[in-house]
MOPAC internal coordinates of N, CA, C and O (Angstrom, degrees):
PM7 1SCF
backbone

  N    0.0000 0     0.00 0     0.00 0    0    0    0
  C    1.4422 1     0.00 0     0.00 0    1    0    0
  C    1.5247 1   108.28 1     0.00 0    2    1    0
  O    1.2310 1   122.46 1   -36.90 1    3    2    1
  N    1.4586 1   112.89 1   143.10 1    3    2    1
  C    1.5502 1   112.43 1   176.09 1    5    3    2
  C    1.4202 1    97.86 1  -109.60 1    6    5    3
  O    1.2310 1   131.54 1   -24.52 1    7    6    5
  N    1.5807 1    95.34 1   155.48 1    7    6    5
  C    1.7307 1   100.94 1  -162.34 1    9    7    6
  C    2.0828 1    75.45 1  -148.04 1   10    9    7
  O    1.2310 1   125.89 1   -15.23 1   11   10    9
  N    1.7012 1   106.28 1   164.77 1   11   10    9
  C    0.9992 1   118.56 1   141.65 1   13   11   10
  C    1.5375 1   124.05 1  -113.28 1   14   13   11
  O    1.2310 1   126.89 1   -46.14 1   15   14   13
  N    1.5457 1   104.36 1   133.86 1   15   14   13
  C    1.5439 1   110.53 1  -177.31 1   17   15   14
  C    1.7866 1   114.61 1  -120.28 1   18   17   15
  O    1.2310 1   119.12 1   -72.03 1   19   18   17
  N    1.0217 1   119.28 1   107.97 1   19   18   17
  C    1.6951 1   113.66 1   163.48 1   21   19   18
  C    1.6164 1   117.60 1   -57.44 1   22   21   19
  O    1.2310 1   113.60 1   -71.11 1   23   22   21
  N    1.3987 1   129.71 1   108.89 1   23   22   21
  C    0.9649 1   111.34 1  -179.59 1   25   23   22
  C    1.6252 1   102.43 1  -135.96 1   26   25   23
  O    1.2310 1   119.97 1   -52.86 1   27   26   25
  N    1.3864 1   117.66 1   127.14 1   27   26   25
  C    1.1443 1   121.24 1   166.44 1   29   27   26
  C    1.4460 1   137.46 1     2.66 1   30   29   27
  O    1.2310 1   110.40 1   -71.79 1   31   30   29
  N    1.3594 1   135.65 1   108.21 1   31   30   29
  C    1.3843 1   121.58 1  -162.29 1   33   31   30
  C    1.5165 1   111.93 1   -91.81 1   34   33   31
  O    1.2310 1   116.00 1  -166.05 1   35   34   33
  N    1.5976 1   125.21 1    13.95 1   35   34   33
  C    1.5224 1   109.81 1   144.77 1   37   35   34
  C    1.0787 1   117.62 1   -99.77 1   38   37   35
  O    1.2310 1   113.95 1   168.85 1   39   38   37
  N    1.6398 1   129.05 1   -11.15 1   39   38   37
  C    1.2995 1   136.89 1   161.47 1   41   39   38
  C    1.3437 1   120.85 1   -51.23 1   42   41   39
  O    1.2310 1   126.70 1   137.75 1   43   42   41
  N    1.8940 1   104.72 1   -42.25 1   43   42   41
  C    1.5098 1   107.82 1   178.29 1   45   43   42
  C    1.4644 1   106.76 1   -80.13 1   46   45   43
  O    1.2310 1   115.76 1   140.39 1   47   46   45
  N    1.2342 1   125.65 1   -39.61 1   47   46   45
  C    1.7537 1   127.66 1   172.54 1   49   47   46
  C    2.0006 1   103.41 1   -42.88 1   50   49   47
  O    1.2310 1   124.59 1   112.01 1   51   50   49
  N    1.7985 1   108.79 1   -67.99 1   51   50   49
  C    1.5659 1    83.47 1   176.90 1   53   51   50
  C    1.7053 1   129.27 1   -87.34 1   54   53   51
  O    1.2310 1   120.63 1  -154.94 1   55   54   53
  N    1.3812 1   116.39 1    25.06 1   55   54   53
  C    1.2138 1   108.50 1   153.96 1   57   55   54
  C    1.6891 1   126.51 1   -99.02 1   58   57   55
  O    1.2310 1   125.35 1  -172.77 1   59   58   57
  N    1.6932 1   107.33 1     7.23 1   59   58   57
  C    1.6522 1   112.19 1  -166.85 1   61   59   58
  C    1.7510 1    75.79 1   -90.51 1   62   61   59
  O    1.2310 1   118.49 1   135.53 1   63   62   61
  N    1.6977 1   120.48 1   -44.47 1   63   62   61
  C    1.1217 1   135.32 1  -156.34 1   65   63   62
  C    1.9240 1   104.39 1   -44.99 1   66   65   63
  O    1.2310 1   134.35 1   130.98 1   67   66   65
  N    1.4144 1    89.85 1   -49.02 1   67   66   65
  C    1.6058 1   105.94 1  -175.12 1   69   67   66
  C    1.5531 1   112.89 1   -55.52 1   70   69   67
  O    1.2310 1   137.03 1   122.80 1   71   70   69
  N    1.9203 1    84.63 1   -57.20 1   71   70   69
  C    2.0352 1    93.86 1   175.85 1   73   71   70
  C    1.5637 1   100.04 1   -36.04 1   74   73   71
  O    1.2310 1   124.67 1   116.45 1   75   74   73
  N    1.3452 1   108.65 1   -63.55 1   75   74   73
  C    1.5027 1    95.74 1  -156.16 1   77   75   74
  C    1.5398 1   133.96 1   -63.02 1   78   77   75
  O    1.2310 1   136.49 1   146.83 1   79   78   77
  N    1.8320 1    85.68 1   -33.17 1   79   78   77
  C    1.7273 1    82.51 1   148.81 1   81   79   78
  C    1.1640 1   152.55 1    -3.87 1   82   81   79
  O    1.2310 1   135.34 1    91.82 1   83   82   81
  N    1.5704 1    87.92 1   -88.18 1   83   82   81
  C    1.6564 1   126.73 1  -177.54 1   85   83   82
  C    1.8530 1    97.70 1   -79.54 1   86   85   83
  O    1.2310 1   112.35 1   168.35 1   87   86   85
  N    1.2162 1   132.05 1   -11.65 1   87   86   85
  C    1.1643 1   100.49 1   175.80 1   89   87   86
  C    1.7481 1   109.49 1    87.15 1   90   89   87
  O    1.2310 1   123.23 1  -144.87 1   91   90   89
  N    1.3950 1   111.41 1    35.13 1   91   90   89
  C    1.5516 1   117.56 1  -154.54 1   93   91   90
  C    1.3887 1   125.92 1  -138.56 1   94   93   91
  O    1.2310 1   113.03 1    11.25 1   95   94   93
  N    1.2933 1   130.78 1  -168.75 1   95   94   93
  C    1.3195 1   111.66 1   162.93 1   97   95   94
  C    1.7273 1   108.93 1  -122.67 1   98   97   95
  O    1.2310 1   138.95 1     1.03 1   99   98   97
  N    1.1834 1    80.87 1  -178.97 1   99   98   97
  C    1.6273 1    86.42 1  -175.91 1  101   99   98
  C    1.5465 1   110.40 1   -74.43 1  102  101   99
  O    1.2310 1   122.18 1   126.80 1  103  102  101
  N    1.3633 1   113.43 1   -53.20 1  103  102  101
  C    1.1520 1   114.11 1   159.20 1  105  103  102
  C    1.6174 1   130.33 1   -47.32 1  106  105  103
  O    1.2310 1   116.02 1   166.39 1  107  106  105
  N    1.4426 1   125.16 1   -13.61 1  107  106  105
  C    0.8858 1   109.08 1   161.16 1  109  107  106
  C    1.9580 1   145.02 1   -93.39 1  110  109  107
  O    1.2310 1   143.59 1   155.28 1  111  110  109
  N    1.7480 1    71.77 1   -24.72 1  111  110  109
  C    1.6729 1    97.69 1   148.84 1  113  111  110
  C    1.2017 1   126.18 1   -53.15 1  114  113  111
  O    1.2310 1   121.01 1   141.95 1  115  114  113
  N    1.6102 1   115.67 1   -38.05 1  115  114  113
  C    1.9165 1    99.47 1  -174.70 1  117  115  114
  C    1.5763 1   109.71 1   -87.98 1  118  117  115
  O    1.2310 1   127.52 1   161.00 1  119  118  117
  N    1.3992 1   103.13 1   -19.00 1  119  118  117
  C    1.6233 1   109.72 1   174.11 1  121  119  118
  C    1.7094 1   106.24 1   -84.59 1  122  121  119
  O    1.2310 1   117.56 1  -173.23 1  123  122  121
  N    0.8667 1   122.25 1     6.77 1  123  122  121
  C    1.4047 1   123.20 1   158.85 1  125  123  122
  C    0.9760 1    99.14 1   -64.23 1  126  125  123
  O    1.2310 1   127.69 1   105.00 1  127  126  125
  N    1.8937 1   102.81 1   -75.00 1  127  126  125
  C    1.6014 1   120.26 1  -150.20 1  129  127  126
  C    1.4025 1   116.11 1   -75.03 1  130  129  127
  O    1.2310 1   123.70 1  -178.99 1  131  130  129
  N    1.3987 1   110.52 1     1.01 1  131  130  129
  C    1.6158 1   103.39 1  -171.86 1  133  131  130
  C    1.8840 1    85.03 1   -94.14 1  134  133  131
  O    1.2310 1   120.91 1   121.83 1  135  134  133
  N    1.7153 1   115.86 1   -58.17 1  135  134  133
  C    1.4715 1    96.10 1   163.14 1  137  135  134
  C    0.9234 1   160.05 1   -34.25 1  138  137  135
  O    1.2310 1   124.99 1   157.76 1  139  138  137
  N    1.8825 1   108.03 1   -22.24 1  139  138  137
  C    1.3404 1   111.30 1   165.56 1  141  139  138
  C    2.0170 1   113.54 1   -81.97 1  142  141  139
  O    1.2310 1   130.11 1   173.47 1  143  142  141
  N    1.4386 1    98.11 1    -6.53 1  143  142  141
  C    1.4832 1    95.69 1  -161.25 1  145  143  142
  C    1.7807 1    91.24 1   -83.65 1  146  145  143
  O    1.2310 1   123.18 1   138.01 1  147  146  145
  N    1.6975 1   111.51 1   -41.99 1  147  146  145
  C    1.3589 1   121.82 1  -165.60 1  149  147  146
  C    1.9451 1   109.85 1   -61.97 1  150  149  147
  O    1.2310 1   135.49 1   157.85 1  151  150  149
  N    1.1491 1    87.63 1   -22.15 1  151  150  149
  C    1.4806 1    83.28 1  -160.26 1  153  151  150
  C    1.9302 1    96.13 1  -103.56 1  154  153  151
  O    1.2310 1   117.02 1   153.83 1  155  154  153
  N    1.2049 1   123.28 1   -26.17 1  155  154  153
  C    1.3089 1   122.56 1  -163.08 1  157  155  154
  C    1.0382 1   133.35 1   133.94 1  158  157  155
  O    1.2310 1   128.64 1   133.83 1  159  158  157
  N    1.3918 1   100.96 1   -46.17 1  159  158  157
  C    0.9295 1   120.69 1  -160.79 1  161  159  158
  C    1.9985 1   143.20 1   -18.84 1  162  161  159
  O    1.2310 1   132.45 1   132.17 1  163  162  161
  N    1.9184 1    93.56 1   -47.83 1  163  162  161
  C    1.1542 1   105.18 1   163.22 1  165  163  162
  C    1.2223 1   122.29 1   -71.21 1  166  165  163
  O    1.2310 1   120.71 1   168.76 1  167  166  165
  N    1.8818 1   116.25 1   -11.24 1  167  166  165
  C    1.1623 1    94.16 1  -158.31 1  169  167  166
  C    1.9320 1   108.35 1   -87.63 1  170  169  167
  O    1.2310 1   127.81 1   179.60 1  171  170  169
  N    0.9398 1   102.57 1    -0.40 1  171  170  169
  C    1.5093 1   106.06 1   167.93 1  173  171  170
  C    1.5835 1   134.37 1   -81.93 1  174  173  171
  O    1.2310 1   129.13 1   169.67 1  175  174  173
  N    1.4324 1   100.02 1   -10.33 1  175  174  173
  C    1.6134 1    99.35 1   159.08 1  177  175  174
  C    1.0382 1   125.22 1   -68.29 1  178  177  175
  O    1.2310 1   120.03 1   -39.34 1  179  178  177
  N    1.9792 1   117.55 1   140.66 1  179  178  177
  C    0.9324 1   120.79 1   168.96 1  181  179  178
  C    1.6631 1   118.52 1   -85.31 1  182  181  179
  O    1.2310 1   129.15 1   -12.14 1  183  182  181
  N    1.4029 1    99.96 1   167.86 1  183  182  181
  C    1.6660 1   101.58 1  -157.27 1  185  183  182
  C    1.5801 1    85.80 1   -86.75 1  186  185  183
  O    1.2310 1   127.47 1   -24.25 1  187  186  185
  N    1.4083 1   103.22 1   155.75 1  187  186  185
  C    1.6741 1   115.59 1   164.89 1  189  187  186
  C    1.3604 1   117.10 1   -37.73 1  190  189  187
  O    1.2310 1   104.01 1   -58.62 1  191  190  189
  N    1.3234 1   147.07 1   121.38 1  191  190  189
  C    1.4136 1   144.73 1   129.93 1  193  191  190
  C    1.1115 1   102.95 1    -1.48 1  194  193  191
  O    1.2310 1   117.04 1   -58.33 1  195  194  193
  N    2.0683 1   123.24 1   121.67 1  195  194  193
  C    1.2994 1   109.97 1   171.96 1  197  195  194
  C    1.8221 1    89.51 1  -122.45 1  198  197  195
  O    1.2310 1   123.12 1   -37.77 1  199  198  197
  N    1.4423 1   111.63 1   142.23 1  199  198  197
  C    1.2291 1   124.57 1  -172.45 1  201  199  198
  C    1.4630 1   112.90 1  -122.53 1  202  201  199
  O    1.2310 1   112.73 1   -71.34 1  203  202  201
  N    1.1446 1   131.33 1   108.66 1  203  202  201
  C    1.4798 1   129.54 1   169.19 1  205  203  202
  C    1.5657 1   127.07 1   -75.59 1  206  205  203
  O    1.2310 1   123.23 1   -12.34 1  207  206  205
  N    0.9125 1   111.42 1   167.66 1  207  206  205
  C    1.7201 1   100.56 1  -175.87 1  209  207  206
  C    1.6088 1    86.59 1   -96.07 1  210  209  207
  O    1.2310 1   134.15 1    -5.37 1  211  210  209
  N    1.8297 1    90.24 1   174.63 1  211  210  209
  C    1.7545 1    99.35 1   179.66 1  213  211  210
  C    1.3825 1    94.59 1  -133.47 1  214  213  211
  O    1.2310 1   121.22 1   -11.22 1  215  214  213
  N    1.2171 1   115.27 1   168.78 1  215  214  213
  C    1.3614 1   137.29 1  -173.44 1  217  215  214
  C    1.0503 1   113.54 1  -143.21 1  218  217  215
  O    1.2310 1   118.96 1   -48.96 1  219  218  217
  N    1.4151 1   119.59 1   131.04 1  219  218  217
  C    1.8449 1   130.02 1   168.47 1  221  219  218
  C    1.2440 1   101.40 1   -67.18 1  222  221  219
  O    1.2310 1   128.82 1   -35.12 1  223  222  221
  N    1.1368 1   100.61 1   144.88 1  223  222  221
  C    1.5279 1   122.47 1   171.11 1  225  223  222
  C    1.6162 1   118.15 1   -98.18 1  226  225  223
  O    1.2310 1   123.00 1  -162.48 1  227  226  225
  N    1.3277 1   111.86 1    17.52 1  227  226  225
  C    1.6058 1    94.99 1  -169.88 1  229  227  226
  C    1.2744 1   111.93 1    85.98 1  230  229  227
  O    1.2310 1   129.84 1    12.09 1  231  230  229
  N    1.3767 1    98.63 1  -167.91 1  231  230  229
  C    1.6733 1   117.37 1   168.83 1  233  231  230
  C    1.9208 1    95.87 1  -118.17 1  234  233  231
  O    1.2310 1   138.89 1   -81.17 1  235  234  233
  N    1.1628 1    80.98 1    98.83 1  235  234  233
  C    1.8719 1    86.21 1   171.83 1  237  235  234
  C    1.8460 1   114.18 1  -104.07 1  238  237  235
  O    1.2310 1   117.57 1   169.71 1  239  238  237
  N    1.6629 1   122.23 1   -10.29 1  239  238  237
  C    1.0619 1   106.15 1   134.83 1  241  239  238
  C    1.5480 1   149.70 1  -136.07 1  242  241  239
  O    1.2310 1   133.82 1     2.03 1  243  242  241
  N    1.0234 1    90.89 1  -177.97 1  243  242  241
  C    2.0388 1    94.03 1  -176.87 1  245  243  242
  C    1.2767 1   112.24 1   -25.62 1  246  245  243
  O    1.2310 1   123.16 1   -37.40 1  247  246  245
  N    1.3163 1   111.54 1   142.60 1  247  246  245
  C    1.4776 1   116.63 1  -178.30 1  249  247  246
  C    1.6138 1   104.77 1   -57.41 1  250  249  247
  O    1.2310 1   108.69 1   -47.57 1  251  250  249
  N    1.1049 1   138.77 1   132.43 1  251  250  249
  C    1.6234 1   139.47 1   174.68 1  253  251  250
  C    1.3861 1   137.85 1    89.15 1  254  253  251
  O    1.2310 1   132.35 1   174.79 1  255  254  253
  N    1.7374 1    93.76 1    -5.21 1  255  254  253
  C    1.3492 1   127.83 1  -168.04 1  257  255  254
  C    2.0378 1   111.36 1   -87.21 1  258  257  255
  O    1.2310 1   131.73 1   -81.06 1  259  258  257
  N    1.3108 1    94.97 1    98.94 1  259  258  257
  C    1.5706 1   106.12 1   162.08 1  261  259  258
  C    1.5498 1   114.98 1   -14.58 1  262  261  259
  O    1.2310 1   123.19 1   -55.89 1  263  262  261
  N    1.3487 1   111.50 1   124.11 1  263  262  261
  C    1.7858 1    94.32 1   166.22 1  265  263  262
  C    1.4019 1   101.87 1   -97.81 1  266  265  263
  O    1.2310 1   123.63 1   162.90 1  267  266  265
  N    1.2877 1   110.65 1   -17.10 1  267  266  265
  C    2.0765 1   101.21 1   174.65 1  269  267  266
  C    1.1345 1   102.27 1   -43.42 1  270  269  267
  O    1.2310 1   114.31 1   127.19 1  271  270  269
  N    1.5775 1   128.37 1   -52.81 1  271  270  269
  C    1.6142 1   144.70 1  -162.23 1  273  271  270
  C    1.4305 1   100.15 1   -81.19 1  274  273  271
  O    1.2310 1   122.79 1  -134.61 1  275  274  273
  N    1.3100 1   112.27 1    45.39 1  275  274  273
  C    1.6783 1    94.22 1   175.58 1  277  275  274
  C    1.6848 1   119.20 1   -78.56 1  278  277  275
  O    1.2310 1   126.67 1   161.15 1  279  278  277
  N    1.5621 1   104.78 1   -18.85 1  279  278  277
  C    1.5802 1    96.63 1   169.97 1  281  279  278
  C    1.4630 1   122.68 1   -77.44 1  282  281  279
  O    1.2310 1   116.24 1   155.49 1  283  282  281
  N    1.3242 1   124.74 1   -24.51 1  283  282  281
  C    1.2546 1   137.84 1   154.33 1  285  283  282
  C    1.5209 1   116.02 1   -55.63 1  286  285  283
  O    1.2310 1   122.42 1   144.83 1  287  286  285
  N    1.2161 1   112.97 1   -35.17 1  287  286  285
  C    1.5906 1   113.01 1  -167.64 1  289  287  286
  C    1.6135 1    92.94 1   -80.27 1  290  289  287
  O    1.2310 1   116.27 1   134.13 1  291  290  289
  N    1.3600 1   124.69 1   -45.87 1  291  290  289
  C    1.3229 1   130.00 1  -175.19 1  293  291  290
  C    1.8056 1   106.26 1   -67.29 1  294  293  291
  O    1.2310 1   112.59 1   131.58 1  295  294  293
  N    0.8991 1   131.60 1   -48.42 1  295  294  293
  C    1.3719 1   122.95 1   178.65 1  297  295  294
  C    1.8403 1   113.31 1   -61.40 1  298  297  295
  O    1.2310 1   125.74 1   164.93 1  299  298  297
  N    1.4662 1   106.58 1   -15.07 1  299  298  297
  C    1.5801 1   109.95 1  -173.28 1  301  299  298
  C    1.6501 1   101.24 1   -67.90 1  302  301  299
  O    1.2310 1   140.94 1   119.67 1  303  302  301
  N    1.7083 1    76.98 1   -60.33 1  303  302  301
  C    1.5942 1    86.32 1   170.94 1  305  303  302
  C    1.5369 1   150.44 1   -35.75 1  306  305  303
  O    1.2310 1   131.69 1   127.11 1  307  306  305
  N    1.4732 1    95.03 1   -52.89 1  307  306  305
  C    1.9538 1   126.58 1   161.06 1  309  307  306
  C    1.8979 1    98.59 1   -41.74 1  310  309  307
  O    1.2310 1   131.43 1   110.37 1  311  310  309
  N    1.5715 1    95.55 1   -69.63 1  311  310  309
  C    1.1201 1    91.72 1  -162.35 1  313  311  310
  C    1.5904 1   123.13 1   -72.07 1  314  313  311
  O    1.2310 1   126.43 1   160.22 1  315  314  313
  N    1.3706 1   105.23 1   -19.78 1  315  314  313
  C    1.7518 1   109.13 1   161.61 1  317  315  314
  C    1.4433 1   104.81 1   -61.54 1  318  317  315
  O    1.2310 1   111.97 1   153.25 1  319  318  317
  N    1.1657 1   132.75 1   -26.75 1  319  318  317
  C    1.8743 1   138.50 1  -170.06 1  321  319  318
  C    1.6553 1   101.96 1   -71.88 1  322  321  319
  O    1.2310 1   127.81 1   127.67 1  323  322  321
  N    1.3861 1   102.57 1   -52.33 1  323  322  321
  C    1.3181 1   127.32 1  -171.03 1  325  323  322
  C    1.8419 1   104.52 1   -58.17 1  326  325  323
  O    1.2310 1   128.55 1   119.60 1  327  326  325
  N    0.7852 1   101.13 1   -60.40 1  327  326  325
  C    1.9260 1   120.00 1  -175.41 1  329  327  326
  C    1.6387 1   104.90 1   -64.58 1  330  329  327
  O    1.2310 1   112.07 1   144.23 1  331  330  329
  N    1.5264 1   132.55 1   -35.77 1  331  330  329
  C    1.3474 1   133.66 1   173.72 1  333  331  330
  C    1.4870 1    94.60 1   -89.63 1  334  333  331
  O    1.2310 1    97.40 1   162.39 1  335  334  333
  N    1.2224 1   157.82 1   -17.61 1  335  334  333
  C    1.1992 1   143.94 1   171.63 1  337  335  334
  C    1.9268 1   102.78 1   -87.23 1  338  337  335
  O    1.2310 1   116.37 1   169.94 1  339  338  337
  N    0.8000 1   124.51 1   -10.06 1  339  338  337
  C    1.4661 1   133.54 1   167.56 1  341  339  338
  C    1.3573 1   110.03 1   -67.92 1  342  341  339
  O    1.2310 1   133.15 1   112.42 1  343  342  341
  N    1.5445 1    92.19 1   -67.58 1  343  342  341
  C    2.0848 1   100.91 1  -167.88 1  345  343  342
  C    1.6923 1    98.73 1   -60.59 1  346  345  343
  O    1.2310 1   126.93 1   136.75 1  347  346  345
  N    1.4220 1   104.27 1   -43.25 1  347  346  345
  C    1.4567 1   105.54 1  -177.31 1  349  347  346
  C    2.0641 1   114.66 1   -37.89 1  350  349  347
  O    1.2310 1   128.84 1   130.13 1  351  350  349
  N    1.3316 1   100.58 1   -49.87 1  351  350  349
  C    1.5382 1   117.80 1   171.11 1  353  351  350
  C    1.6952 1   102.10 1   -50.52 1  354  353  351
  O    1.2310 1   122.21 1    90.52 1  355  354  353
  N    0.5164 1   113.38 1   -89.48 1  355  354  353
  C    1.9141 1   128.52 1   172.77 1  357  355  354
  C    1.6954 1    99.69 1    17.15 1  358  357  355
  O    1.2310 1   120.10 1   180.00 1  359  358  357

């Protein structure tokens, strides 16, 4: 069937880009892509794996100190902060 379509002229620049690729036509490219749109097709891909990098942190606690207990480990701390800002007053 012939149809007229307006379609974007950097849209049409990277889909001639693709044809040529593949060795193709243009026309067969948009009847790809309208098939993949009609039927689903894309919509079942999964998205890329996205992976972040990680970073050490140092030694952020006390030598011997649980990290399960990090709210415990943090109040030891406070209150060792708390007790040298005291004597400091003195």
């Amino acid at each position: 069937m012939r149809t007229t379509v307006d379609i974007d002229d950097g849209v049409v620049m990277e889909v001639k880009k693709i044809a040529r690729s593949r060795h193709t036509s243009l026309r067969s490219i948009v009847n790809e892509a309208l098939r993949l749109i009609v039927t689903g097709a894309d919509m079942g891909r999964r998205p890329e794996r996205y992976s972040a990098p990680t970073y050490g942190m140092g030694r952020c606690m006390p030598e011997g100190s649980n990290p399960d207990k990090a709210l415990s480990v943090a109040s030891a701390m406070e209150d060792a902060e708390v007790a040298r800002e005291m004597d400091l007053r003195r």
